[in-house]
N, C-alpha and C positions, 0 to 999 in steps of 0.2 A: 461125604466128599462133595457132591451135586450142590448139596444146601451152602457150603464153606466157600465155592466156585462163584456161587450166585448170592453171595454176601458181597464177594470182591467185585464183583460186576455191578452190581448196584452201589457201590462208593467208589467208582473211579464213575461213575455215569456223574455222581455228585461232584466229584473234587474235579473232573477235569473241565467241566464248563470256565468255575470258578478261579482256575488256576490258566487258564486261556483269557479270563476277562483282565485278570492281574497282571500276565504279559503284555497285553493291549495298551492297560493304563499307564506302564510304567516307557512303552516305547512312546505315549505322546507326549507326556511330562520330561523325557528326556530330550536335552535340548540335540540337534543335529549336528556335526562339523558345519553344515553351510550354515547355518542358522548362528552356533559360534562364533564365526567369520564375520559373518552379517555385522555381528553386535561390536567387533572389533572393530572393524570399516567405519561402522556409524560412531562409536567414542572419539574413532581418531578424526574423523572430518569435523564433528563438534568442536571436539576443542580447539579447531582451526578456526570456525568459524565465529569463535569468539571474540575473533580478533576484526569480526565486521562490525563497525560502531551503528550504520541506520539503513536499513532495518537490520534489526536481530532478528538474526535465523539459526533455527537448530532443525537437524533432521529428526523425523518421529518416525520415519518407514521410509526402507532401501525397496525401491520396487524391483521385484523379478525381470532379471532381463541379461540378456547377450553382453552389455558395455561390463558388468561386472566381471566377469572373468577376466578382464582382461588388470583388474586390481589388483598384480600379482603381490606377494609378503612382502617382498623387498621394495616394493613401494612405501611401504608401512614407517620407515625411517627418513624417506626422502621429504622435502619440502616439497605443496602443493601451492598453488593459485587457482581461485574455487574463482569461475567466474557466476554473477548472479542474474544474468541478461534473461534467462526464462524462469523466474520467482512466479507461480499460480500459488493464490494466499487458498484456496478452495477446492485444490486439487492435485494432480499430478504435475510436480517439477521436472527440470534438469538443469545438473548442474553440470559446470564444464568443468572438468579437473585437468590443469597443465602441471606435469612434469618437467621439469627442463635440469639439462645435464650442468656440471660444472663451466662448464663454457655459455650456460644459455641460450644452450639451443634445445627446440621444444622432441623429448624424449618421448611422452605419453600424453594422448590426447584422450577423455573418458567422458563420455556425454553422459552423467548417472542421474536413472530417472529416481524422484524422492517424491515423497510429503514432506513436507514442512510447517513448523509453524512458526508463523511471523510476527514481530512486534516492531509499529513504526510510533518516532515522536510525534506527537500531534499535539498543536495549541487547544487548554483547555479553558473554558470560562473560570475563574476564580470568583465570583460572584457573580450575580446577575445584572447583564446590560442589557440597557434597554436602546430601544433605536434610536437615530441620531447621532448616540456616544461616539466621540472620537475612542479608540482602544489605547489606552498607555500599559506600559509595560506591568503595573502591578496589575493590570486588569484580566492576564490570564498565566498559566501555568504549561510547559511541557510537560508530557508525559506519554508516557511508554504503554501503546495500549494493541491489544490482540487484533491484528490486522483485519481478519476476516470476520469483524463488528464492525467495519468500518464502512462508511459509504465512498462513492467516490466524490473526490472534491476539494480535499481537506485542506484548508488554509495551511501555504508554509509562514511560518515564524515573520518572515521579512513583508508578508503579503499583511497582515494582522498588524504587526505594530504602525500607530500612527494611523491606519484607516479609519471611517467612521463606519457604522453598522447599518444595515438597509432593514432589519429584522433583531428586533431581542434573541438572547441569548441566554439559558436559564445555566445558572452556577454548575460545575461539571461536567457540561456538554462540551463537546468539541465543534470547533468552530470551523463551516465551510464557507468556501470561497461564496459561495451565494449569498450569504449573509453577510457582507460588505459590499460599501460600495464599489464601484469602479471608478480607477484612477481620473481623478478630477485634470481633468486636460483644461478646464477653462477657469479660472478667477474670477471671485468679483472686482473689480475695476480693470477687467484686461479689454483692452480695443478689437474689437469683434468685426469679422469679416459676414456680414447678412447676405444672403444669398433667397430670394426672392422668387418662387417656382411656380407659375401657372402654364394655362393651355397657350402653350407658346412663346411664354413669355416670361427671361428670366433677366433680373434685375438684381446688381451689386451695390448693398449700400454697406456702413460705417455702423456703429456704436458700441455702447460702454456696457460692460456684463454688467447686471445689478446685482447677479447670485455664483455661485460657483457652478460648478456642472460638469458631467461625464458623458461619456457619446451617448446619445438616444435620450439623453435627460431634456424637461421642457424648461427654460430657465428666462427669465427679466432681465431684458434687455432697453435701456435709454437711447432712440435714435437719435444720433448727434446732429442730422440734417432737419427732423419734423419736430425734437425737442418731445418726442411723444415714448415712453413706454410700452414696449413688444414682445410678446411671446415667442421665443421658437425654440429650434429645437438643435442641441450641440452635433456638430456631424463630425468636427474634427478639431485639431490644435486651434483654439482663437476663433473656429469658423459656427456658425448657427446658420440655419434653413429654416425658412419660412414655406409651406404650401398653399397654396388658394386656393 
Protein backbone atom coordinates (compact mmCIF):
# COMPACT_ATOMS: atom_id res chain seq x y z
CA UNK A 1 0.00 0.00 0.00
CA UNK A 2 3.06 2.59 1.19
CA UNK A 3 4.92 1.51 -2.18
CA UNK A 4 1.50 2.22 -4.45
CA UNK A 5 1.05 5.81 -2.20
CA UNK A 6 4.63 6.62 -3.17
CA UNK A 7 4.32 5.52 -6.84
CA UNK A 8 1.44 8.21 -7.02
CA UNK A 9 3.54 10.72 -5.25
CA UNK A 10 6.37 10.50 -7.46
CA UNK A 11 4.08 11.01 -10.77
CA UNK A 12 2.12 13.82 -9.88
CA UNK A 13 5.76 15.49 -8.43
CA UNK A 14 6.35 14.54 -12.48
CA UNK A 15 3.17 15.66 -14.23
CA UNK A 16 2.19 18.44 -12.21
CA UNK A 17 5.36 20.81 -12.91
CA UNK A 18 4.64 20.01 -16.49
CA UNK A 19 1.10 20.44 -16.62
CA UNK A 20 1.50 24.12 -14.62
CA UNK A 21 4.28 24.95 -17.50
CA UNK A 22 1.33 24.10 -20.18
CA UNK A 23 -1.18 26.35 -18.27
CA UNK A 24 1.40 29.15 -18.37
CA UNK A 25 2.04 28.67 -22.25
CA UNK A 26 -1.22 28.43 -23.31
CA UNK A 27 -2.42 31.84 -21.13
CA UNK A 28 0.44 33.84 -22.98
CA UNK A 29 -0.33 32.60 -26.68
CA UNK A 30 -3.91 33.47 -25.73
CA UNK A 31 -4.67 36.58 -27.01
CA UNK A 32 -6.54 39.05 -24.14
CA UNK A 33 -9.93 40.85 -24.66
CA UNK A 34 -7.90 44.12 -24.39
CA UNK A 35 -5.38 43.07 -26.59
CA UNK A 36 -8.46 41.92 -29.09
CA UNK A 37 -9.82 45.37 -28.74
CA UNK A 38 -6.45 46.79 -29.42
CA UNK A 39 -6.25 44.99 -32.78
CA UNK A 40 -9.83 45.97 -33.69
CA UNK A 41 -8.99 49.81 -32.95
CA UNK A 42 -5.92 49.57 -34.88
CA UNK A 43 -7.65 47.87 -38.37
CA UNK A 44 -10.34 50.28 -38.08
CA UNK A 45 -8.13 53.51 -37.74
CA UNK A 46 -5.88 51.89 -40.65
CA UNK A 47 -8.22 51.67 -43.07
CA UNK A 48 -8.99 55.33 -42.25
CA UNK A 49 -5.98 56.27 -42.65
CA UNK A 50 -5.82 55.06 -45.99
CA UNK A 51 -7.50 57.55 -47.12
CA UNK A 52 -4.30 60.04 -46.28
CA UNK A 53 -2.49 60.46 -49.59
CA UNK A 54 1.23 62.23 -48.15
CA UNK A 55 2.47 60.95 -46.01
CA UNK A 56 1.32 57.41 -45.62
CA UNK A 57 0.68 56.33 -42.40
CA UNK A 58 -0.44 53.23 -40.81
CA UNK A 59 -0.29 52.38 -37.14
CA UNK A 60 2.19 49.49 -35.94
CA UNK A 61 1.51 49.79 -31.89
CA UNK A 62 -1.59 51.43 -29.83
CA UNK A 63 0.42 52.65 -26.81
CA UNK A 64 -0.93 51.80 -23.30
CA UNK A 65 -2.64 54.68 -21.94
CA UNK A 66 -5.84 56.43 -20.17
CA UNK A 67 -7.11 58.20 -23.92
CA UNK A 68 -8.12 54.60 -24.94
CA UNK A 69 -10.73 53.90 -22.85
CA UNK A 70 -12.27 56.44 -23.64
CA UNK A 71 -12.74 54.42 -27.49
CA UNK A 72 -15.88 53.24 -26.65
CA UNK A 73 -17.55 50.20 -29.49
CA UNK A 74 -19.94 52.44 -30.64
CA UNK A 75 -17.41 54.53 -31.93
CA UNK A 76 -16.29 51.63 -34.09
CA UNK A 77 -19.19 52.67 -36.64
CA UNK A 78 -19.02 56.38 -36.44
CA UNK A 79 -16.90 58.31 -38.84
CA UNK A 80 -13.53 59.80 -37.56
CA UNK A 81 -11.13 62.83 -38.54
CA UNK A 82 -7.46 61.58 -37.53
CA UNK A 83 -5.62 64.74 -37.18
CA UNK A 84 -1.78 64.22 -37.97
CA UNK A 85 -0.15 67.52 -36.36
CA UNK A 86 2.07 65.26 -34.00
CA UNK A 87 3.58 62.50 -36.68
CA UNK A 88 7.26 61.28 -34.73
CA UNK A 89 8.65 59.12 -37.80
CA UNK A 90 11.20 57.57 -34.74
CA UNK A 91 8.99 57.31 -31.93
CA UNK A 92 6.06 57.88 -30.00
CA UNK A 93 2.89 59.58 -31.82
CA UNK A 94 -0.53 61.11 -31.19
CA UNK A 95 -3.09 61.13 -32.90
CA UNK A 96 -6.08 63.36 -32.46
CA UNK A 97 -9.28 61.35 -33.20
CA UNK A 98 -12.54 63.84 -33.72
CA UNK A 99 -15.88 62.50 -33.40
CA UNK A 100 -18.60 64.78 -34.42
CA UNK A 101 -22.36 64.19 -34.16
CA UNK A 102 -24.82 64.48 -36.92
CA UNK A 103 -25.01 68.19 -36.64
CA UNK A 104 -21.10 68.58 -36.44
CA UNK A 105 -20.49 69.32 -33.37
CA UNK A 106 -17.44 67.83 -31.87
CA UNK A 107 -18.82 64.57 -29.66
CA UNK A 108 -15.37 62.89 -28.77
CA UNK A 109 -12.16 64.18 -28.62
CA UNK A 110 -8.94 61.25 -28.24
CA UNK A 111 -5.38 62.11 -28.13
CA UNK A 112 -4.13 58.27 -28.93
CA UNK A 113 -0.56 57.82 -28.41
CA UNK A 114 0.81 55.31 -31.53
CA UNK A 115 3.90 54.17 -33.37
CA UNK A 116 3.71 54.54 -36.71
CA UNK A 117 5.26 54.03 -39.80
CA UNK A 118 5.64 56.57 -42.38
CA UNK A 119 6.16 56.77 -45.92
CA UNK A 120 6.68 60.37 -47.66
CA UNK A 121 7.18 61.22 -51.63
CA UNK A 122 10.43 62.18 -52.14
CA UNK A 123 12.15 63.27 -55.60
CA UNK A 124 14.55 60.66 -56.65
CA UNK A 125 17.67 60.97 -59.08
CA UNK A 126 16.64 58.83 -62.29
CA UNK A 127 20.25 58.84 -63.40
CA UNK A 128 23.17 60.45 -62.38
CA UNK A 129 23.67 64.38 -62.35
CA UNK A 130 26.29 66.06 -62.23
CA UNK A 131 26.83 69.73 -61.10
CA UNK A 132 25.85 72.60 -62.93
CA UNK A 133 22.73 70.44 -64.56
CA UNK A 134 19.76 72.44 -64.72
CA UNK A 135 17.07 69.41 -63.35
CA UNK A 136 14.20 68.61 -66.16
CA UNK A 137 11.51 66.69 -65.40
CA UNK A 138 12.89 63.31 -66.86
CA UNK A 139 15.83 63.84 -64.69
CA UNK A 140 14.15 62.46 -61.60
CA UNK A 141 11.46 60.25 -60.24
CA UNK A 142 8.85 60.37 -57.06
CA UNK A 143 8.62 57.78 -54.91
CA UNK A 144 7.31 56.61 -51.88
CA UNK A 145 10.10 55.98 -49.41
CA UNK A 146 10.39 54.79 -45.49
CA UNK A 147 10.46 58.10 -43.59
CA UNK A 148 12.74 57.36 -40.94
CA UNK A 149 15.69 56.64 -43.75
CA UNK A 150 15.31 59.82 -44.45
CA UNK A 151 17.36 62.94 -43.63
CA UNK A 152 16.02 66.14 -43.05
CA UNK A 153 15.87 68.42 -46.04
CA UNK A 154 14.24 66.76 -48.79
CA UNK A 155 13.73 68.67 -51.83
CA UNK A 156 9.83 69.15 -52.62
CA UNK A 157 8.85 68.35 -56.34
CA UNK A 158 8.34 72.17 -57.14
CA UNK A 159 11.75 73.18 -55.31
CA UNK A 160 13.70 70.45 -57.92
CA UNK A 161 12.18 71.02 -61.23
CA UNK A 162 13.89 73.60 -63.32
CA UNK A 163 16.68 74.26 -60.43
CA UNK A 164 20.23 73.75 -61.32
CA UNK A 165 22.54 71.40 -58.89
CA UNK A 166 25.27 72.91 -56.63
CA UNK A 167 26.56 69.01 -56.07
CA UNK A 168 26.02 65.65 -58.24
CA UNK A 169 23.66 63.49 -57.43
CA UNK A 170 24.26 59.69 -57.94
CA UNK A 171 21.02 57.74 -59.72
CA UNK A 172 18.55 56.60 -56.86
CA UNK A 173 19.49 58.90 -54.33
CA UNK A 174 16.98 61.39 -53.21
CA UNK A 175 17.64 64.83 -53.68
CA UNK A 176 17.94 67.51 -50.78
CA UNK A 177 17.47 70.97 -50.67
CA UNK A 178 21.33 71.34 -50.23
CA UNK A 179 22.15 70.07 -53.36
CA UNK A 180 20.49 72.80 -55.45
CA UNK A 181 21.07 76.02 -55.94
CA UNK A 182 19.37 78.82 -54.40
CA UNK A 183 16.90 80.79 -56.30
CA UNK A 184 18.71 83.01 -58.69
CA UNK A 185 17.30 86.47 -57.57
CA UNK A 186 19.82 88.13 -60.02
CA UNK A 187 20.28 87.67 -64.17
CA UNK A 188 22.91 88.00 -66.37
CA UNK A 189 22.19 91.28 -67.98
CA UNK A 190 20.04 92.73 -65.01
CA UNK A 191 21.08 96.44 -64.00
CA UNK A 192 22.67 95.94 -60.53
CA UNK A 193 22.39 98.35 -57.66
CA UNK A 194 26.51 98.24 -56.09
CA UNK A 195 26.80 99.03 -52.99
CA UNK A 196 30.43 100.02 -51.97
CA UNK A 197 31.42 99.32 -47.98
CA UNK A 198 34.60 100.37 -46.23
CA UNK A 199 35.72 102.02 -42.95
CA UNK A 200 33.27 104.77 -43.22
CA UNK A 201 32.63 104.83 -46.19
CA UNK A 202 29.72 103.66 -48.41
CA UNK A 203 29.31 104.48 -51.93
CA UNK A 204 26.16 103.69 -54.56
CA UNK A 205 27.19 102.98 -57.91
CA UNK A 206 25.30 101.25 -61.34
CA UNK A 207 26.12 98.06 -63.56
CA UNK A 208 25.22 95.20 -65.65
CA UNK A 209 25.31 91.48 -64.11
CA UNK A 210 27.71 89.44 -66.35
CA UNK A 211 26.63 86.12 -64.57
CA UNK A 212 23.56 85.03 -62.87
CA UNK A 213 23.51 84.79 -59.07
CA UNK A 214 21.90 83.81 -55.66
CA UNK A 215 22.19 85.79 -52.36
CA UNK A 216 25.84 85.13 -50.94
CA UNK A 217 26.95 84.21 -54.49
CA UNK A 218 30.26 86.03 -55.83
CA UNK A 219 29.29 87.08 -59.28
CA UNK A 220 30.84 89.62 -62.59
CA UNK A 221 29.65 92.52 -62.71
CA UNK A 222 30.40 95.55 -65.77
CA UNK A 223 30.58 99.01 -64.13
CA UNK A 224 28.66 101.16 -66.31
CA UNK A 225 30.49 104.35 -64.77
CA UNK A 226 34.55 102.86 -64.90
CA UNK A 227 33.59 100.56 -67.97
CA UNK A 228 35.69 98.22 -65.67
CA UNK A 229 34.57 94.43 -64.60
CA UNK A 230 33.82 93.84 -60.68
CA UNK A 231 33.58 91.20 -58.35
CA UNK A 232 31.00 91.31 -55.55
CA UNK A 233 28.73 89.68 -53.95
CA UNK A 234 24.62 89.27 -54.48
CA UNK A 235 22.78 90.61 -51.06
CA UNK A 236 19.50 90.95 -52.54
CA UNK A 237 16.88 91.44 -55.74
CA UNK A 238 19.18 93.33 -58.44
CA UNK A 239 21.48 94.59 -55.49
CA UNK A 240 25.59 93.34 -55.09
CA UNK A 241 27.98 94.50 -52.16
CA UNK A 242 31.40 95.18 -52.55
CA UNK A 243 33.74 95.27 -49.10
CA UNK A 244 37.13 96.99 -48.74
Amino acid sequence: MLDRLFKIFLLVLVVLPLWLTIIAIADETTPSESDYQINIWKERLNKELLNVSDPKVQITEILPSAEFSKLTPDLLEKSVRIDLAQVNIRGASKLGLKYLDQEGRLEQLVYLPVKLFVQRQVPVAARDLSRGEVVTVSDYEMKWMDASLLASGVAKESEVRDSQLRSPVATNKVIYRNKLQSERIVAKGDQIQIKVVGRGVSVIASGIAQEAGSVGDTIKILNTDSKREIYAVVSGPKMAEVRL
